[in-house]
C-alpha positions as CSV (number, residue, x, y, z in Angstrom):
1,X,0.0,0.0,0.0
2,X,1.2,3.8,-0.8
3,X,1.3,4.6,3.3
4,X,3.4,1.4,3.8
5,X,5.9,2.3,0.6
6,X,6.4,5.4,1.7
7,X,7.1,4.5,5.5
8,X,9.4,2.0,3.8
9,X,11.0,4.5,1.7
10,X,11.3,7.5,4.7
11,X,12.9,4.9,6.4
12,X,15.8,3.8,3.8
13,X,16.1,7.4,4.0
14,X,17.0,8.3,6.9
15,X,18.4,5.0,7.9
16,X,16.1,3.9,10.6
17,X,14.1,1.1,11.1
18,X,11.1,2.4,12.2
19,X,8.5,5.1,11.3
20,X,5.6,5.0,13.1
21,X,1.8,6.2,12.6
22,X,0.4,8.7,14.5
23,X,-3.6,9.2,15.2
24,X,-3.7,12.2,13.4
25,X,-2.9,11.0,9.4
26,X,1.0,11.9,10.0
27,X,4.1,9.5,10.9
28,X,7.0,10.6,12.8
29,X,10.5,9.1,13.4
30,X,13.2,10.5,15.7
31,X,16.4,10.5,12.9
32,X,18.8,11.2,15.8
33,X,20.6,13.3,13.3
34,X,21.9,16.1,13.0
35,X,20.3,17.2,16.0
36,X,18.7,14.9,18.7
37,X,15.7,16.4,18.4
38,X,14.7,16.1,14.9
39,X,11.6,14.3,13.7
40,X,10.9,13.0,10.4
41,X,6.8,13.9,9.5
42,X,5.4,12.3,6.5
43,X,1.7,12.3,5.3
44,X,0.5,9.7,3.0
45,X,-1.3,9.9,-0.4
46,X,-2.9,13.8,0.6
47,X,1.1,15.1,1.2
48,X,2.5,17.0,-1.7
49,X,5.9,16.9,-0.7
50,X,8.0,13.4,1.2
51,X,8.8,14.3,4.3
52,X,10.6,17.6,6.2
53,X,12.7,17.0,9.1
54,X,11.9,19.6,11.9
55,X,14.6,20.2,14.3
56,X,14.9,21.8,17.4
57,X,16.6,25.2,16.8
58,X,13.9,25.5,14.1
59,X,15.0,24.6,11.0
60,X,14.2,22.6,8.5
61,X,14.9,20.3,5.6
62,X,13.1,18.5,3.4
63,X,14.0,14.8,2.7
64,X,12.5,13.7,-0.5
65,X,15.5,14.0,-2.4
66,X,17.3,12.0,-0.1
67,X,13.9,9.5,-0.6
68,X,14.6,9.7,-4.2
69,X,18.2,9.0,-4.9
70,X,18.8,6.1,-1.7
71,X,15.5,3.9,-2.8
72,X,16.8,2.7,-6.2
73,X,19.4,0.2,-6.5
74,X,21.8,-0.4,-8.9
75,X,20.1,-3.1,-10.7
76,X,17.0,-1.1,-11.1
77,X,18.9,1.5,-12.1
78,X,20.2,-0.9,-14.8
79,X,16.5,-2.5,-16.2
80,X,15.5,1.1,-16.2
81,X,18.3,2.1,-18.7
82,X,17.0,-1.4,-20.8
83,X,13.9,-0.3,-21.1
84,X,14.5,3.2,-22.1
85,X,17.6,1.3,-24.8
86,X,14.7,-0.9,-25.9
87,X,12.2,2.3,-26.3
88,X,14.5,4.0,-28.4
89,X,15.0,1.3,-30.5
90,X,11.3,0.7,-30.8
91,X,10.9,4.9,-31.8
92,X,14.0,4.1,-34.2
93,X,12.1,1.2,-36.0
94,X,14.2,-1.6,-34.8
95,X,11.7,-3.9,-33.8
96,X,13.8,-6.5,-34.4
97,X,16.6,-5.9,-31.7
98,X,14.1,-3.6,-29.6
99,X,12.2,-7.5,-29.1
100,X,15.6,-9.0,-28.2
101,X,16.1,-6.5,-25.4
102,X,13.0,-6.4,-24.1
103,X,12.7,-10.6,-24.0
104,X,15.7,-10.4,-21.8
105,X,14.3,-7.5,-19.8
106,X,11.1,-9.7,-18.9
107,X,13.7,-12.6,-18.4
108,X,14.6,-10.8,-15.5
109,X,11.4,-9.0,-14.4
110,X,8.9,-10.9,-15.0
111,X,6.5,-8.1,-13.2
112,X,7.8,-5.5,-15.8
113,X,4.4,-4.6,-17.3
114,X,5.5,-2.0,-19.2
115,X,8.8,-4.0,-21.0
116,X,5.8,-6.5,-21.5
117,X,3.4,-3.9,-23.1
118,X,6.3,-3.1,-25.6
119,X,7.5,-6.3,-26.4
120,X,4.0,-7.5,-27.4
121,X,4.0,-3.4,-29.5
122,X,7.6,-4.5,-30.7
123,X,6.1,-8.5,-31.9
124,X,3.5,-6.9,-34.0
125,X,6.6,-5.6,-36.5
126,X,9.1,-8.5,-36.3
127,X,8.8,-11.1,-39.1
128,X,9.1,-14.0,-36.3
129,X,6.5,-16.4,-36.7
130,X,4.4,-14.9,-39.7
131,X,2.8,-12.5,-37.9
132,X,4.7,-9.2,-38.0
133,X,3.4,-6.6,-40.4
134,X,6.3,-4.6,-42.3
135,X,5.9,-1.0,-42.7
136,X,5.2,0.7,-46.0
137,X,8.2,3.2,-47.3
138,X,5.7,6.4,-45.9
139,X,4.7,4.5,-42.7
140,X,8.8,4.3,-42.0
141,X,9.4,7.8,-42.8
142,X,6.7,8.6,-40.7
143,X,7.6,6.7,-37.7
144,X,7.3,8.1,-34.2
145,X,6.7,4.7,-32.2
146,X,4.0,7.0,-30.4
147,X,0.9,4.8,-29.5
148,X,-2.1,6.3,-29.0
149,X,-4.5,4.3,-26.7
150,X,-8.0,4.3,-27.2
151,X,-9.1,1.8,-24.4
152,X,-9.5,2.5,-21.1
């Protein structure tokens, strides 16, 4: 759930184990750092920003870069710049090689809908099989691998 990824996240953060609820919609944590007094406040989906850290001589800092930046790994890092290899070779024409990177992004993540989503974009133009559909000389010229969906 979002409250429970972002407690998770505010916590990787600031390097704590535990963020805890409050009654009133918030969560605090005591960070223990810089200042002994500071406490982490975070409100859920209704928030617009992370999390600020109030301290005791009154100032404050906001944490949601520090959110941003220590919550993704390396090897996300890593099927993010796949994905966005396999886009631009899908938005290039390549359906070929965009379908081989994107079979060995699902490989790996299973769960990645949106490698998925392309891939089965990607299939419709690859010869494999009989089914891909090659694109006239105008179609190619035109080519902005922009999909417009029409479904909701």
């Amino acid at each position: 759930s979002l409250p429970s990824l972002l407690r998770h996240g505010l916590n990787r953060a600031v390097g704590r184990s535990e963020l805890k609820p409050k009654g009133d919609g918030t969560s605090a944590l005591s960070s223990g750092a810089p200042s002994p007094s500071a406490t982490v406040l975070g409100r859920c989906s209704s928030c617009s920003s992370s999390g600020v850290a109030f301290h005791g001589d009154g100032s404050t800092r906001a944490i949601a870069r520090e959110v941003s930046t220590s919550s993704v790994t390396p090897q996300q890092r890593m099927h993010v710049q796949r994905y966005e290899e396999a886009l631009g070779l899908f938005q290039q024409a390549h359906f070929q090689e965009a379908s081989q990177a994107l079979q060995v992004l699902v490989e790996e993540q299973p769960d990645n809908t949106a490698a998925w989503l392309l891939l089965e974009r990607a299939a419709c133009f690859t010869s494999e099989g009989g089914r891909g559909r090659r694109l006239s000389t105008d179609e190619l010229a035109s080519w902005t691998g922009v999909t417009n969906m029409t479904d909701k």
